[in-house]
C-alpha positions as CSV (number, residue, x, y, z in Angstrom):
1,X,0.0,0.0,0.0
2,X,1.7,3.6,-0.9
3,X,1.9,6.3,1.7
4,X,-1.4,8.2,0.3
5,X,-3.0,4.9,0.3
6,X,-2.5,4.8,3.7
7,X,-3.1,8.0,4.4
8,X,-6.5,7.8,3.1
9,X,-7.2,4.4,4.8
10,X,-6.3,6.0,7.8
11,X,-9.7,7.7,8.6
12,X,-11.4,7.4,11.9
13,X,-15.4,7.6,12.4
14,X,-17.8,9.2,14.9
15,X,-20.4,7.2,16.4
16,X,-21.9,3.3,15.8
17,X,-23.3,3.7,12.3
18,X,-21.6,0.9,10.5
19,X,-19.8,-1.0,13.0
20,X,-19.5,-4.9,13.0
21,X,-21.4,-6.9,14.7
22,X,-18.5,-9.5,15.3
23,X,-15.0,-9.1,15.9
24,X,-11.8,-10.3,17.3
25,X,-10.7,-7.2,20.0
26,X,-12.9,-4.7,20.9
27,X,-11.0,-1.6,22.5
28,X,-12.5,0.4,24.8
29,X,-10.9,3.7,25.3
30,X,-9.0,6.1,22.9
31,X,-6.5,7.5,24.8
32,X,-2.7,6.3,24.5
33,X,-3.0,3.0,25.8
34,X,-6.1,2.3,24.1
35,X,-5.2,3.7,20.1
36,X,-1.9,1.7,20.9
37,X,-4.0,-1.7,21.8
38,X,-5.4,-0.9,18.7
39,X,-2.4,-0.8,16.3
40,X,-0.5,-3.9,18.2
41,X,-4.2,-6.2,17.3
42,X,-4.8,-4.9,13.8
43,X,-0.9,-5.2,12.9
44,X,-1.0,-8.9,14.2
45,X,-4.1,-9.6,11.9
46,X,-6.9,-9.6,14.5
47,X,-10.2,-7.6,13.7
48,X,-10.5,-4.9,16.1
49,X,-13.1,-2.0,17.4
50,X,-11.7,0.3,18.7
51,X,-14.1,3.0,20.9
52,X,-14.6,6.1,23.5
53,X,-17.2,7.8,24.8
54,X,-16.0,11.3,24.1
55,X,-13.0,11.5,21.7
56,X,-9.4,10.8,21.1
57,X,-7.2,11.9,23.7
58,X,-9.7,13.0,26.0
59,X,-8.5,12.1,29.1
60,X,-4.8,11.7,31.1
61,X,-3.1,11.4,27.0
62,X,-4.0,15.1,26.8
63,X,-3.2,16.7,30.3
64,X,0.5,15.2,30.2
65,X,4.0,17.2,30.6
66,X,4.5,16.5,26.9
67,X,8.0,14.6,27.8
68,X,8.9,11.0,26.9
69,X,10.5,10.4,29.4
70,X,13.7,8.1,30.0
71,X,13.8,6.4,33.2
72,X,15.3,8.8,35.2
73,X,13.1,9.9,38.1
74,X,11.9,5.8,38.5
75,X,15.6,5.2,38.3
76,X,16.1,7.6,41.4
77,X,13.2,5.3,43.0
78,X,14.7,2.2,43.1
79,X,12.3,1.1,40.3
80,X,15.5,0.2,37.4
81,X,13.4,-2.3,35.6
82,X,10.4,0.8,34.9
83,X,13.8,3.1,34.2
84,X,15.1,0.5,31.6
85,X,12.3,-0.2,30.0
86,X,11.2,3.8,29.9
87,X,14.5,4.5,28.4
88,X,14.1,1.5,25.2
89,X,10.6,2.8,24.6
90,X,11.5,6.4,24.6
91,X,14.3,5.3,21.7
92,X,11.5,3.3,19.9
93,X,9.5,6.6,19.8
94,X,12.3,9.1,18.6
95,X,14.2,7.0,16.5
96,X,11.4,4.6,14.8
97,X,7.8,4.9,15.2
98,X,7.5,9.0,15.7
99,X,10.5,10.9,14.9
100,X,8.3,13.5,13.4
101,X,6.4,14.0,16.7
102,X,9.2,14.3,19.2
103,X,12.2,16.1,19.4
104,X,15.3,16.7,22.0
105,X,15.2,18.9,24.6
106,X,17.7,20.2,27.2
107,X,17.0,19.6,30.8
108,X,18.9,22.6,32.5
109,X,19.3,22.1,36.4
110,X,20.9,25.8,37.1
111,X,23.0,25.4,39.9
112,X,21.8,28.3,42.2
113,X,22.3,29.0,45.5
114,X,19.5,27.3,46.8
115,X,20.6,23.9,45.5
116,X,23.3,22.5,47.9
117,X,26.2,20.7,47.0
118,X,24.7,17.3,47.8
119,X,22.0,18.3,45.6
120,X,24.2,19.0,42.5
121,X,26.4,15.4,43.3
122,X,23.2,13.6,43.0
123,X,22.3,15.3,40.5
124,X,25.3,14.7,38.1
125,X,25.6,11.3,39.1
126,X,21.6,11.0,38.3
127,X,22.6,12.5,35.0
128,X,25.2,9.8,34.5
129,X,22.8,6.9,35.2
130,X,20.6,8.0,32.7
131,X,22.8,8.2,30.0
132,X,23.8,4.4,30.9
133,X,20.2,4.3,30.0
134,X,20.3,5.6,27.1
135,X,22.8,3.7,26.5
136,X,21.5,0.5,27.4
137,X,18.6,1.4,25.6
138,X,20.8,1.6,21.9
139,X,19.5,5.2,21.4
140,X,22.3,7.2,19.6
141,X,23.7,10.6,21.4
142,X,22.7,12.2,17.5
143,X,19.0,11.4,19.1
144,X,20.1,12.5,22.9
145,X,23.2,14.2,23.2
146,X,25.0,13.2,26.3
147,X,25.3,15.2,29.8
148,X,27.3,17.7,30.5
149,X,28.9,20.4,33.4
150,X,28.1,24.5,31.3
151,X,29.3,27.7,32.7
152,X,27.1,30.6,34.1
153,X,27.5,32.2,31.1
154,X,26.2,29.4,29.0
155,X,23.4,29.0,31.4
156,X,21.8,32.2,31.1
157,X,22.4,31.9,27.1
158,X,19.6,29.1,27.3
159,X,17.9,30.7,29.8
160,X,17.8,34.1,30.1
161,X,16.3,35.7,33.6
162,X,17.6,32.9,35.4
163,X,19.2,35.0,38.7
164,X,22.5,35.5,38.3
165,X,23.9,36.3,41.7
166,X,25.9,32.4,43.3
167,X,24.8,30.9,40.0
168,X,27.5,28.4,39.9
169,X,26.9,26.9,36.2
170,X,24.7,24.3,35.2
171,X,24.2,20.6,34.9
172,X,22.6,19.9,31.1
173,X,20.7,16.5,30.2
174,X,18.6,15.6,27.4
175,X,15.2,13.9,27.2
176,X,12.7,13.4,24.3
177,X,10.0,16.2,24.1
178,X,6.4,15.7,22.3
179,X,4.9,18.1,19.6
180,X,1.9,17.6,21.2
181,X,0.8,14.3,23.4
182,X,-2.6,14.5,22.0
183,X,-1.4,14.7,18.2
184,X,0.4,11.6,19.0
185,X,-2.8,10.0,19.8
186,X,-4.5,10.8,16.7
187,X,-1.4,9.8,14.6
188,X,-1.5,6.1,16.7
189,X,-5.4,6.1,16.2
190,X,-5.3,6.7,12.4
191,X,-2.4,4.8,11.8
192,X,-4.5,1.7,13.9
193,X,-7.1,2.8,10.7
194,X,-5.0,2.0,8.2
195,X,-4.2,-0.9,9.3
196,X,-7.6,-2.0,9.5
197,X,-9.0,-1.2,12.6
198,X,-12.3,0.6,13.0
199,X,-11.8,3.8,15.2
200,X,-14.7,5.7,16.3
201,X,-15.3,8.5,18.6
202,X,-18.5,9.4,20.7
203,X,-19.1,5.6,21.3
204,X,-20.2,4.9,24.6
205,X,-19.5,1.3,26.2
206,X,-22.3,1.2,28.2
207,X,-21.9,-2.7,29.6
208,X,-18.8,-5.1,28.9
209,X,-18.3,-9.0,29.6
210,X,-15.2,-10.4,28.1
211,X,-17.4,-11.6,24.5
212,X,-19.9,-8.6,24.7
213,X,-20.2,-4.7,24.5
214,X,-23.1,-2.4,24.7
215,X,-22.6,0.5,22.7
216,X,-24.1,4.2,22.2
217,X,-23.9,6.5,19.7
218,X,-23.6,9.7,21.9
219,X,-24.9,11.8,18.6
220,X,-27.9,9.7,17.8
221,X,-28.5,8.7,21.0
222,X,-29.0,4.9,18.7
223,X,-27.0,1.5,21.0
224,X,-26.0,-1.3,20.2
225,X,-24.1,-4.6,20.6
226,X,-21.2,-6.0,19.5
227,X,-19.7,-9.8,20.1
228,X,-16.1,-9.9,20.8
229,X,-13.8,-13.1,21.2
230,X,-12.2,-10.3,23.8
231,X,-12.7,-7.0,25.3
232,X,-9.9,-4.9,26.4
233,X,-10.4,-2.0,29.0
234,X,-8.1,0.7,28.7
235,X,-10.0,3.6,30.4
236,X,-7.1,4.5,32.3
237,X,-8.7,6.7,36.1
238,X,-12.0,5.7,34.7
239,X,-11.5,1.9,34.5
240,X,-13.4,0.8,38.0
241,X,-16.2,1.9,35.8
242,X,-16.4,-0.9,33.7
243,X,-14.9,-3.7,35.8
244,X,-13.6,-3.6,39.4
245,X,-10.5,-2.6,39.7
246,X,-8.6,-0.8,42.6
247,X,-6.6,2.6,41.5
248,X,-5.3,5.4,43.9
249,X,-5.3,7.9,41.2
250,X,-3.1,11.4,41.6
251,X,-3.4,15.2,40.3
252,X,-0.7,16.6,38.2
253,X,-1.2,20.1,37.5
254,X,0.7,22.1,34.5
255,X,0.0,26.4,34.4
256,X,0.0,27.7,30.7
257,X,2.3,31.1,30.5
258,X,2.5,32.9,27.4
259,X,5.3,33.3,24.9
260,X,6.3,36.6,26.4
261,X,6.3,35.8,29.6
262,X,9.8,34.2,30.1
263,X,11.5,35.8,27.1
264,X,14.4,33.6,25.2
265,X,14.3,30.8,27.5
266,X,15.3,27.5,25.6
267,X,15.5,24.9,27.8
268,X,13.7,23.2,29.9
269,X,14.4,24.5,33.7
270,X,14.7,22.5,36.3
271,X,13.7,24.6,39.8
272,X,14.5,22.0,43.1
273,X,11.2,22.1,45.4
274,X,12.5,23.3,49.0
275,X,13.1,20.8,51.3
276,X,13.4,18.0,49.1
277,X,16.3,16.1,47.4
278,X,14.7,14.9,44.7
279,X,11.4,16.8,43.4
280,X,11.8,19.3,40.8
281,X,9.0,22.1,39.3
282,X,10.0,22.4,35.4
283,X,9.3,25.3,33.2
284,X,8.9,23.7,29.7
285,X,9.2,25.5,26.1
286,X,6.7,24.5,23.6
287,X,7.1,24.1,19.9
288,X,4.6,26.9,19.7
289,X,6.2,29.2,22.1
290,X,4.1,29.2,24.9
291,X,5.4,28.0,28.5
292,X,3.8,24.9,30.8
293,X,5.1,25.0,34.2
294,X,4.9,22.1,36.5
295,X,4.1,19.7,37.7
296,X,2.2,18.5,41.2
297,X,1.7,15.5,42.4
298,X,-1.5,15.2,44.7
299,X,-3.8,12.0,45.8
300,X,-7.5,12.9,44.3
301,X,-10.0,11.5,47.1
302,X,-13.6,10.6,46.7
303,X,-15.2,7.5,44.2
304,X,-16.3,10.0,41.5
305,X,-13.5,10.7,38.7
306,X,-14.4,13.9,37.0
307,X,-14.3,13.7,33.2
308,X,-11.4,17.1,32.8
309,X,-9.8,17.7,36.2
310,X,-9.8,21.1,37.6
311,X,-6.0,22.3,39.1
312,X,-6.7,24.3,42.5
313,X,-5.4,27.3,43.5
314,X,-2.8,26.2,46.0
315,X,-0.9,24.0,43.2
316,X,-1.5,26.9,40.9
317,X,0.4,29.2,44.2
318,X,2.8,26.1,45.0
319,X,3.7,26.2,41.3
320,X,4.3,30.1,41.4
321,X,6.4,30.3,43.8
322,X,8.7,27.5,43.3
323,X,9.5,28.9,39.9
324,X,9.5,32.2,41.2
325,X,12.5,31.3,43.4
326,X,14.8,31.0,40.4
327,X,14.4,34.1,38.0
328,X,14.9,37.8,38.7
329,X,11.0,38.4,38.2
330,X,9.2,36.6,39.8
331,X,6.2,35.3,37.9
332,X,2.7,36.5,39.2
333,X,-0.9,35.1,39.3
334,X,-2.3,36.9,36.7
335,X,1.0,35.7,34.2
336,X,-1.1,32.1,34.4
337,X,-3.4,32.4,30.7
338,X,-4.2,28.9,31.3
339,X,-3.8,25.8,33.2
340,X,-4.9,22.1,33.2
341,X,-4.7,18.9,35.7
342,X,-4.7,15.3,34.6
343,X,-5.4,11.9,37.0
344,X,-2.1,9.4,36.5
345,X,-4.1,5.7,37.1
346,X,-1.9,4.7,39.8
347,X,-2.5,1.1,40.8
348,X,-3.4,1.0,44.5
349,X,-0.6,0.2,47.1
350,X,0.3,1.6,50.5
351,X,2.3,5.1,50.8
352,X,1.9,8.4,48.7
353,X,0.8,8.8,45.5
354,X,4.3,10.1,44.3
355,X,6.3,7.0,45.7
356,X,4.0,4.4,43.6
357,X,5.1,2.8,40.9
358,X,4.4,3.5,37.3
359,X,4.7,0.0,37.1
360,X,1.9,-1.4,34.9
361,X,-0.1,-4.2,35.4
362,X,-2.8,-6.4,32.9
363,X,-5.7,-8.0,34.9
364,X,-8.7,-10.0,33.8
365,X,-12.2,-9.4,35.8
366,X,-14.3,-12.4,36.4
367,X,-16.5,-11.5,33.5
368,X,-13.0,-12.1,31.6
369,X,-12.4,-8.3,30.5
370,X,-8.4,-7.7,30.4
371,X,-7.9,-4.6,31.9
372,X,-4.4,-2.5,31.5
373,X,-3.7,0.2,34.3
374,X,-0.9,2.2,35.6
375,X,1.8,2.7,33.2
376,X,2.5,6.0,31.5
377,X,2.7,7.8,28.2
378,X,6.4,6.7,27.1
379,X,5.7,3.4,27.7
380,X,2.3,3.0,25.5
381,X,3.6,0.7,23.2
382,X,4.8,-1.9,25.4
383,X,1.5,-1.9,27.5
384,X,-0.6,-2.5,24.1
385,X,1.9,-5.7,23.5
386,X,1.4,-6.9,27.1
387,X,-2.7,-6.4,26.9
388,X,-2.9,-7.9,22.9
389,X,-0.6,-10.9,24.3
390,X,-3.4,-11.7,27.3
391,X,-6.1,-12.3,25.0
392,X,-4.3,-15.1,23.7
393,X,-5.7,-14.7,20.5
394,X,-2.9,-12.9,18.3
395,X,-1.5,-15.1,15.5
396,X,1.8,-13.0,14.8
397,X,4.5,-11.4,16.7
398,X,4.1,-8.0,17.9
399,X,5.4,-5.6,15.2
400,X,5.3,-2.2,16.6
401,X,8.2,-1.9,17.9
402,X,9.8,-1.5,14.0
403,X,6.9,-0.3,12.7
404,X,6.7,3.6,11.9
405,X,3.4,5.4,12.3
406,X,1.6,7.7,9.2
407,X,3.6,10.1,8.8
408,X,7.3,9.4,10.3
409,X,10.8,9.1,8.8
410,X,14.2,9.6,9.5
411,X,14.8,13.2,11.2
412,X,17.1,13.9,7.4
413,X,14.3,13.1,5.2
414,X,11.5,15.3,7.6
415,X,14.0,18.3,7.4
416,X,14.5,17.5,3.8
417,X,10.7,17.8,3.1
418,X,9.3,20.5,0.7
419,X,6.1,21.1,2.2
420,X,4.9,23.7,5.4
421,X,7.2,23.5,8.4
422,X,4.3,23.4,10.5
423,X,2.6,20.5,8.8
424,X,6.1,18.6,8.9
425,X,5.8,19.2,12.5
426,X,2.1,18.1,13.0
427,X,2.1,15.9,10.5
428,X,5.9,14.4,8.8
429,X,5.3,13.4,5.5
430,X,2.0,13.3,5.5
431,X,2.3,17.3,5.4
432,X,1.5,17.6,1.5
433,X,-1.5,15.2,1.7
434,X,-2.9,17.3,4.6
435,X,-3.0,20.4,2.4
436,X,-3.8,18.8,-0.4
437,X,-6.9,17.1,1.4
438,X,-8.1,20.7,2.7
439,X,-7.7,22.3,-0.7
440,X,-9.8,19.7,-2.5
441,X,-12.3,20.2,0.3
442,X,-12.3,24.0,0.3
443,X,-11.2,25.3,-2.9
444,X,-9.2,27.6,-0.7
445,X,-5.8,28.9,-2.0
446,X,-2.9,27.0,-0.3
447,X,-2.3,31.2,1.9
448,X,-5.8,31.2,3.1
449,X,-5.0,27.4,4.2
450,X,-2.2,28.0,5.9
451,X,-2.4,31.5,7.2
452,X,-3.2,31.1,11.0
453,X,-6.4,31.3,12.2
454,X,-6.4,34.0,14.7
455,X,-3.5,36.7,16.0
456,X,-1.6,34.8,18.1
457,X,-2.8,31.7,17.1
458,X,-0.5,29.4,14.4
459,X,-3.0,27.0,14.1
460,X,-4.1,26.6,10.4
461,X,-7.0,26.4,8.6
462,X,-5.9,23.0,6.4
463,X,-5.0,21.0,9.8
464,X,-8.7,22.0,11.2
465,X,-10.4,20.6,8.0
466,X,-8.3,17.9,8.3
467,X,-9.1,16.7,11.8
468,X,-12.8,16.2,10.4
469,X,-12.1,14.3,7.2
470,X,-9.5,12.5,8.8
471,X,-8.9,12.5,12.2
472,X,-12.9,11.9,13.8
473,X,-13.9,15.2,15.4
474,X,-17.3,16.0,15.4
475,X,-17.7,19.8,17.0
476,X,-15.4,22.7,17.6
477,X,-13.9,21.2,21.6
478,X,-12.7,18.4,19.1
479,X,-10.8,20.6,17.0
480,X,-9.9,23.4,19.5
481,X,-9.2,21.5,22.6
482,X,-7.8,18.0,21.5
483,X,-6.7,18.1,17.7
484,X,-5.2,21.8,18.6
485,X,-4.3,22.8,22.0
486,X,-5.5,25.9,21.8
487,X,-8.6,25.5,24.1
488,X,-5.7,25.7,27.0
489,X,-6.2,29.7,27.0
490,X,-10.2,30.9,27.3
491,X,-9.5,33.7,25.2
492,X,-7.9,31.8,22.5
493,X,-10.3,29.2,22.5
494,X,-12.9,32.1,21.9
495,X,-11.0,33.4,18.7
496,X,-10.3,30.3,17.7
497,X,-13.9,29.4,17.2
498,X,-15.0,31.1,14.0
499,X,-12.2,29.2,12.5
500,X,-13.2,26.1,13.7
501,X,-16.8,26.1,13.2
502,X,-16.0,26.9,9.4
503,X,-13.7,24.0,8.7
504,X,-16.8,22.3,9.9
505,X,-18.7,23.7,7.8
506,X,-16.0,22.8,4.9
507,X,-15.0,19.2,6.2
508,X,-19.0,18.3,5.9
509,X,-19.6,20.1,2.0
């Protein structure tokens, strides 16, 4: 099958009309874990289903620090088999199956004076473990450079407003960073399309057994049911809903700052929480130019999991003030244009919610529904293999692991590409077919396509239509807050809207 054959294959749906009423796996949930069950059943030649209630991405997949991670922080725990295996599925990601979607970043730890001595040992021998990691893991230093001691000068190069009075220098590591967690989704989901898996949004799984669904169509409001020869749960917080299942799920809050805000800062900065060896507020750099600062880590009581977490105000302050602590202005409330909280699925085990393991685990309920929990974003892929492998039913190897998704390639080729650095960004090669798509649809010049939508706003026109024909969203929150980001701030959300409601209006002729 050519690329644009794939492309166009990979199309995912909204609602029931049309699904099977047999199949091998049916997937319930569309966030990481669940597009990624997806792709590792289709690509081993099983018939799959794959649904949620609301939409890709709509939960934890959306709300995360947009990192994948390496290992480091579970390495610091004792956990080295969650470190190792973090660090060889953060090198499948950059190097193989999404090289357009993630990128390097620098971790800068400035050493100010409010991190001690002991803290900056740890730290560089910290640093040192995780490039044995990365090591270990076979992921070249041309994908993550190695560590390394930089001067005060060359500190407040990458980050400028740092304070400069005791600043000692700088410890400088490398991690993978995301485009976008939520456009990763969508690039897994579509890709689990072309493969041959049916993807749909605003499906609700009313009732599950392990050989039965009840589904309904949250647009018409029409159910039905759907035989499986297995059902997989990958809800994340939200699977106790389906099956019983004991989770001690925790808060992570992120504040939104805009571009301005922090000016010239390059790097992500490292700021050590007082009072603690080990825990660390970050102020990230996004592709876009915006800021996320965080992140917390707090237990979320009570049996009712909201569907979008609200942060409080006294992470919001806690946040603040940390950050605060390191640059000569200090960054206020009203600097905050935005901010969002996810729920990690924990699995359930004495102590704090920050000491658990991201450990993850498959379990089968006694109505035989396998059920993958805990985990976390980097390591997707290998808790798809883990949850395909319990049904049993797969008749090939998994193949993910060497498998790119739509729209990946080596780094050379994606720079090499002809095509609108902002689709090669969002979308790798798949850039051209993008515009081309919207163009067909619209009969809008390519400069009306790609102009962006609002002041402010980069978002384009083409991607929007896109997300409709292509990518399964049914209103503008689809488009805005999921297949953009740019529901994080109210007021861009508001003039984004005209935009959005008229690739609608295009997508659907």
């Amino acid at each position: 099958m050519s690329a644009v054959a794939r492309s166009a294959a990979g199309r995912i749906g909204v609602g029931t009309e049309g699904l099977p009423e047999q199949v091998d796996v049916v997937v319930i949930g569309l966030g990481v874990t669940g597009t990624g069950v997806a792709l590792d059943a289709a690509t081993r030649g099983l018939s799959v289903v794959a649904l949620d209630a609301h939409d890709l991405a709509f939960g934890t997949s959306r709300w995360s620090s947009k990192l994948v991670h390496g290992g480091l922080r579970y390495l610091a725990r004792g956990q080295v088999g969650v470190a190792h295996e973090s660090a060889v599925e953060r090198g499948i990601l950059m190097e193989t199956t999404a090289p357009h979607l993630t990128h390097a970043v620098g971790m800068l730890l400035p050493l100010l004076p409010q991190v001690s001595r002991v803290q900056a040992t740890l730290a560089r021998a910290g640093f040192a473990a995780g490039d044995l990691l990365r090591r270990g893991a076979r992921t070249t230093p041309q994908t993550l450079p190695r560590p390394s001691r930089i001067s005060a000068a060359e500190v407040l190069a990458l980050a400028p407003g740092l304070r400069s009075a005791g600043l000692r220098g700088g410890l400088l590591s490398w991690d993978g960073q995301l485009e976008d967690d939520a456009r990763l989704v969508t690039c897994i989901a579509r890709t689990a399309a072309a493969h041959g898996a049916v993807v749909r949004t605003h499906a609700r799984v009313l009732s599950a057994t392990g050989t039965r669904v009840e589904v309904r169509d949250e647009v018409t409001g029409g159910t039905r049911a759907i035989s499986a020869r297995a059902v997989i749960n990958a809800t994340g917080v939200w699977a106790g809903s389906l099956v019983p299942v004991r989770l001690r799920p925790s808060r992570g809050t992120h504040l939104v700052l805009r571009p301005g805000t922090l000016p010239g800062v390059r790097a992500t900065v490292t700021v050590p929480v007082p009072g603690s060896l080990n825990r660390y507020v970050m102020v990230l750099p996004q592709p876009d130019g915006q800021f996320y600062v965080g992140l917390t880590d707090e237990p979320v009581d009570g049996d009712v999991i909201p569907d979008v977490p609200e942060p409080s105000e006294a992470e919001i302050g806690f946040l603040l003030d940390v950050v605060s602590a390191a640059f000569d202005r200090p960054l206020r409330r009203d600097d905050v244009v935005g901010a969002y909280a996810g729920l990690r699925p924990l699995l359930d085990s004495d102590g704090s919610t920050a000491d658990l393991s991201r450990e993850h685990a498959v379990l089968t309920s006694e109505t035989g529904v396998i059920t993958v929990v805990g985990g976390k974003l980097t390591t997707y892929r290998k808790m798809a293999e883990d949850a395909v492998d319990a049904t049993g039913l797969a008749p090939e190897r998994c193949v993910t692991a060497t498998m790119p998704l739509l729209g990946a390639a080596p780094r050379a080729a994606l720079a090499a590409l002809e095509a609108p650095p902002r689709l090669v960004r969002r979308f790798g090669t798949e850039a051209d077919y993008v515009l081309g798509d919207a163009r067909a649809k619209s009969g809008l010049s390519d400069a009306e396509l790609l102009a962006p939508i609002a002041d402010g706003i980069p978002v384009t026109l083409a991607e929007l239509i896109f997300g409709v024909t292509h990518e399964g969203a049914h209103d503008v929150a689809d488009l805005l807050e999921r297949r953009t980001r740019v529901g994080l701030v109210d007021a861009d959300l508001a003039a984004a809207t005209p935009a959005a409601e008229r690739a609608l209006a295009i997508a659907r002729g």
